[in-house]
C-alpha positions, 0 to 999 in steps of 0.5 A: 476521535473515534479510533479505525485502523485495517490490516491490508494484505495482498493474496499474492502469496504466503504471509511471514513474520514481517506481515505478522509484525505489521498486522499486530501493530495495527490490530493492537493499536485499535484494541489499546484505544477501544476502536475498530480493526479491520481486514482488507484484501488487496486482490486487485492484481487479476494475474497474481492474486490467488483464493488459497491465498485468501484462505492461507491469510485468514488461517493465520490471522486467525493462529495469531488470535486476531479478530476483525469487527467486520467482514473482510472487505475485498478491493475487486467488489470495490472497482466502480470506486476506482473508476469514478475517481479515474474519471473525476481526475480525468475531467480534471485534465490530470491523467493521460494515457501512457503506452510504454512498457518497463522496458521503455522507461529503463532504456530512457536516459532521461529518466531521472530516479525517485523513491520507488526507482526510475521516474517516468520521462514523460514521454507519452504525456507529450504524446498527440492524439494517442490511439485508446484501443491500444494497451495503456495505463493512465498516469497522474500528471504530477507537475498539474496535479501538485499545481492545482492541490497546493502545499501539503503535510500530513501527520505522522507518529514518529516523523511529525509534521510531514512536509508532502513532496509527490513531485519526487515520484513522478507521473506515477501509475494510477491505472495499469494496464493489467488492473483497474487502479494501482496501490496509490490510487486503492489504497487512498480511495479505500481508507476514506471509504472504510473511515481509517483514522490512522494508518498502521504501517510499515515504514517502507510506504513511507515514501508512497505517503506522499502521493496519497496526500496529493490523492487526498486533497484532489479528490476532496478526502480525508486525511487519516494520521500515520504511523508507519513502524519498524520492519522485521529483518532477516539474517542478511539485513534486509526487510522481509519480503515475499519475493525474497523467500522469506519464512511463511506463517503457514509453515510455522503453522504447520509445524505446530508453532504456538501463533499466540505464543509467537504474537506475544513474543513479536509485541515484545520486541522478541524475534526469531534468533537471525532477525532484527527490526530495521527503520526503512 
C-alpha cells in the first residue's frame, strides 16, 4: 500500500504544542514507510478563518523542519466538492433543512446527549413545507442514513476492528448556516480526494470516526485506516486547545526556541515540564 498521510489544521488561531505532537505523528509515520505528507488548510469557517493564521501555520511547520510533498491544499478552493456531495445525499432523501439555532436545541428537554454533547431532537426533520429562504442548515437524517448503509467498522491502530455506531451522534450538521460544508462532511470528501491511506490523528476525533464511516459507504469512497494517538495535556489535565489558551508555536518561536530541537524531544515522548500525554 502506497502510504499518504496529511496534517489538517484550522486557520483559526495560533498552533501549540498539542498541533505539533499531532503534525509530528502524521508527518513521521509517512516518511518512517517512504510515503507521501500532505497539508491541508481547513478555511472553511468564513467568520474565523484568518491569512495571518495561514502564514503563522506555515512558520512553524516550517521551524519543525517539516516538508510537504505537495502545495498545501486549501478547502475554500474545494467548496464545488462539497456541494455536489449535499446534492447527491439530498437526492437520496437523506438531508433536511433545520432552522433552529443552539439555543433552541439546549432549551429542548428532549434532546438526549451523545459524543459531542446535546443531540438534536429532531424538530425540524418533522417540519411540513420548511420556508429555504430563511437561514438554515442541512442535517443528516441519521435513523436513514444508517438504514440505507448498513453495519459498518472500520480500522484502527490501537482500537482494532471498530464496530461504527453513528446513530450515537444524531442528525448531525453537515451544511451550517454560516459555512458551506461541516468537518464531517470536509474532512471525509477531502481524504478520499487527496488518497489518504491512513489517517493520523488525535484521539479526541475518535468519536467523529463514526460518521465518517457512514459518509464513506453513502457516498461510495474509500475507507482509509486510522490511527488516532495520545493528546498532549497541560498543567491541569486537560488537552490543549485554542480556546483554553494554550501556549503557541509562534511564541515559543519568537523567543527563539530551537523548533527541531523541541520536535526531536516531543517524538521522544519529552514534553515540557507541567504536560503530559492523556488518551481522549
Amino acid at each position: 500500500m502506497d502510504i499518504h498521510t496529511r496534517f489538517a489544521p484550522s486557520p483559526t488561531g495560533r498552533l501549540h504544542l498539542g498541533h505539533a505532537f499531532s503534525a509530528l505523528q502524521a508527518h513521521d509515520f509517512a516518511r518512517a514507510n517512504g510515503g507521501r505528507f500532505t497539508l491541508r488548510i481547513e478555511d472553511i469557517d468564513g467568520t474565523r478563518s484568518r491569512p495571518e493564521h495561514v502564514a503563522a501555520i506555515l512558520a512553524d511547520l516550517d521551524w519543525l523542519g517539516l516538508t510537504w510533498d505537495e502545495p498545501p491544499v486549501f478547502q475554500s478552493q474545494r467548496l464545488q466538492r462539497y456541494a455536489a456531495a449535499l446534492d447527491r445525499l439530498r437526492a437520496m432523501g437523506l438531508l433536511y433543512p433545520c432552522f433552529c439555532t443552539r439555543a433552541d436545541i439546549a432549551a429542548s428537554l428532549s434532546a438526549p446527549h451523545g459524543p459531542e454533547g446535546a443531540l438534536y431532537p429532531g424538530t425540524c426533520r418533522r417540519r411540513a413545507d420548511p420556508d429555504l429562504s430563511r437561514p438554515h442548515s442541512w442535517r443528516l437524517d441519521m435513523a436513514a442514513a444508517v438504514a440505507r448503509a448498513g453495519d459498518l467498522v472500520w480500522q484502527d491502530a490501537l482500537a482494532g476492528t471498530v464496530v461504527a455506531d453513528p446513530l450515537s451522534h444524531g442528525d448531525v450538521i453537515l451544511a451550517r448556516k454560516d459555512a458551506p460544508a461541516s468537518y464531517h462532511l470536509a474532512v471525509t470528501i477531502d481524504d478520499a480526494a487527496q488518497g489518504i491511506s491512513h489517517v493520523v490523528r488525535g484521539a479526541d476525533l475518535f468519536a467523529a470516526t463514526h460518521v465518517h464511516r457512514l459518509l464513506q459507504a453513502l457516498l461510495d469512497l474509500p475507507t482509509p485506516e486510522y490511527r488516532h494517538h495520545a493528546l498532549l495535556a497541560g498543567p491541569d489535565g486537560t488537552r490543549l486547545a485554542k480556546r483554553h489558551g494554550a501556549p503557541t508555536l509562534e511564541s515559543l518561536r519568537l523567543a527563539g526556541e530551537d523548533g527541531r530541537a523541541l520536535a526531536d524531544r516531543l517524538r521522544k515522548g519529552e514534553v515540557p515540564i507541567g504536560f503530559g500525554q492523556i488518551e481522549a
